[in-house]
N, C-alpha and C positions, 0 to 999 in steps of 0.2 A: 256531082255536088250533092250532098246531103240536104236533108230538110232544113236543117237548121241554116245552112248556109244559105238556104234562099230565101228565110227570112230574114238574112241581116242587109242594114244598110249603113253606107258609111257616110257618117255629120261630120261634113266641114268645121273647121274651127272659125269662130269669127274673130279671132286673137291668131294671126296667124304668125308662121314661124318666120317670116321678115319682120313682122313688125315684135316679136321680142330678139331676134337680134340686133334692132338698131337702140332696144328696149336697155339689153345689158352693153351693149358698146362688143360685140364678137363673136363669131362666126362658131356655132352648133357645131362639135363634131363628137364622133366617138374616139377617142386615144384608146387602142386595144392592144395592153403588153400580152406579149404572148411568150412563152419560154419554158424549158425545165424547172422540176419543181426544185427549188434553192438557188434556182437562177438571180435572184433578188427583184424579182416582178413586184412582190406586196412591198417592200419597203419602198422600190423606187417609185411606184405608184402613189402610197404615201405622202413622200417628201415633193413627187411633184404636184399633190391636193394640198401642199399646204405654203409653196411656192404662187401657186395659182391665184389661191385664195386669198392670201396676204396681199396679192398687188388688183384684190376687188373684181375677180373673175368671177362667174357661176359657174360652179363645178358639183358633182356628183363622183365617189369614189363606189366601184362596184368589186366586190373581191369573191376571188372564187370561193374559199372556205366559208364563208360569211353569208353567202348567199345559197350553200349548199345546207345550211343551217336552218333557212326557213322557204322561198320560193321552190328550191330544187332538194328538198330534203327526202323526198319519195325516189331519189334517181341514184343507183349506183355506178360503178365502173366500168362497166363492160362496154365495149364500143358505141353500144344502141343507143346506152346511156349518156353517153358523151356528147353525144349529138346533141340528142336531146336538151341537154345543161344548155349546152352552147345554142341553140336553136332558142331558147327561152331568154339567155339574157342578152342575144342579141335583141329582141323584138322590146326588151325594157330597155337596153340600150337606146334604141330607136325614138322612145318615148323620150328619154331624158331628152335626146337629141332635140325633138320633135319644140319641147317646151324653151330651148333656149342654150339649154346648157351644155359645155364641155364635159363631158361623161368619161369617166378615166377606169377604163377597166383590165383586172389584173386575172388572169385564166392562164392555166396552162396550155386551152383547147389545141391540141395536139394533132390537129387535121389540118390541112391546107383546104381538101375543099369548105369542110366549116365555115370559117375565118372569111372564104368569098362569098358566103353563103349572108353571112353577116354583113359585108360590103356592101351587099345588092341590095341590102334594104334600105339604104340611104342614098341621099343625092351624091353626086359625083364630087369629091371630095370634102365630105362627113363626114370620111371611114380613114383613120390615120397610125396605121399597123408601127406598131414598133416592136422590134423583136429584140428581147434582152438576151444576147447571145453570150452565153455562157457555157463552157464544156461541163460533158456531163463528167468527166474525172473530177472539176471542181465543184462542180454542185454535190457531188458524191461527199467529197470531204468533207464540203461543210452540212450538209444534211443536217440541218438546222431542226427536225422533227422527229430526226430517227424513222424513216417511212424508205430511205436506200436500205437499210440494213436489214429491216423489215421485205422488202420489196426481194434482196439477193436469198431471201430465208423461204423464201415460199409464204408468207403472210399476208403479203398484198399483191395480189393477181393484177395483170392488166395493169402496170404502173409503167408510167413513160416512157420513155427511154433504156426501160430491162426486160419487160416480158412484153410489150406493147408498144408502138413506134411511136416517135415525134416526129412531127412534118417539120421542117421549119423554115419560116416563107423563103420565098425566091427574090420578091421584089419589095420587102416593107420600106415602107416611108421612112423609118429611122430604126439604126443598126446601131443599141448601144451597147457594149462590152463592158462588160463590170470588174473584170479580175485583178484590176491596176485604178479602178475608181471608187470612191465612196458615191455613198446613195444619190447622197447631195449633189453631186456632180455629175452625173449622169443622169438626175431631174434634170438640171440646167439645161444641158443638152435639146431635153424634147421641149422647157420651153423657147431654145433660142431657136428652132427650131418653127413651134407653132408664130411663135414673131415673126419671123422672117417671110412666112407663107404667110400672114395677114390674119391668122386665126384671131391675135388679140387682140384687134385694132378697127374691127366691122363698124 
């Protein structure tokens, strides 16, 4: 343990995180899509922050571009890196969590151990994986960025599913398939989903 580490100490909150979820009326968790890139992770994220919102949830939408723009803007691609990303917006994950809120985040984070790595920092069912399982033939097609064509060119090293692996879970909470649904419809899913498991109704 470093020096620094034994000077820190951790302050209680005296707002504690029962008393803001009986606060907003539902149960703190993180929603972590995780999937190839053009899977439709950001829009169905999207569509389910504003499902959420509309029927008076607290929510937080966290996107992986978006966040690589200013938190994680010093961190490239390469494996160490990945971690890394994913190591940091779990721990703001956590915080949303922490404050009340439904935290809906969209990452490719391409590791299995990752993604449990991020589970462990919250109480036992906090953490509610949802894998947008999409083949990567169809995310290829639609390559909504041009970053496959780029990626099969030698221009971008270390990309998902072509020079660099994706994990993808074994046991997530919710398995949705997009290649026969719109956005909208496959929000629905995760929230009929957090309903049914009590998320909305703390």
């Amino acid at each position: 343990m470093s020096e620094v580490d034994n000077n820190l100490t951790w302050h209680a909150h005296h707002v504690t995180k029962h008393a803001r979820k009986k606060f907003h009326k539902q149960y703190p968790a993180i929603i972590w899509l995780t999937g190839l890139s053009g899977s439709g992770k950001s829009s169905i994220a999207n569509a389910l922050d504003v499902l959420l919102f509309e029927a008076n949830h607290n929510t937080f939408l966290l996107d992986g571009d978006n966040v690589r723009q200013g938190l994680n803007k010093d961190l490239g691609f390469s494996d160490a890196d990945r971690v890394e990303n994913i190591r940091r917006i779990g721990e703001v994950s956590k915080l949303f969590c922490d404050s009340g809120a439904l935290v809906i985040t969209a990452f490719i984070s391409p590791f299995i151990e990752d993604r449990a790595l991020v589970r462990a920092l919250v109480e036992k069912d906090e953490f509610v994986e949802v894998f947008v399982d999409t083949s990567l033939e169809v995310c290829e097609n639609r390559d909504p960025k041009g970053l496959y064509k780029k990626a099969r060119s030698g221009e971008i090293p270390n990309f998902s599913g072509i020079s660099s692996p994706y994990e993808a879970p074994k046991n997530a909470e919710i398995v949705v398939k997009t290649e026969n649904k719109t956005e909208q419809e496959c929000a629905q899913e995760i929230v009929d989903y957090l309903r049914k498991e009590g998320y909305l109704d703390a």
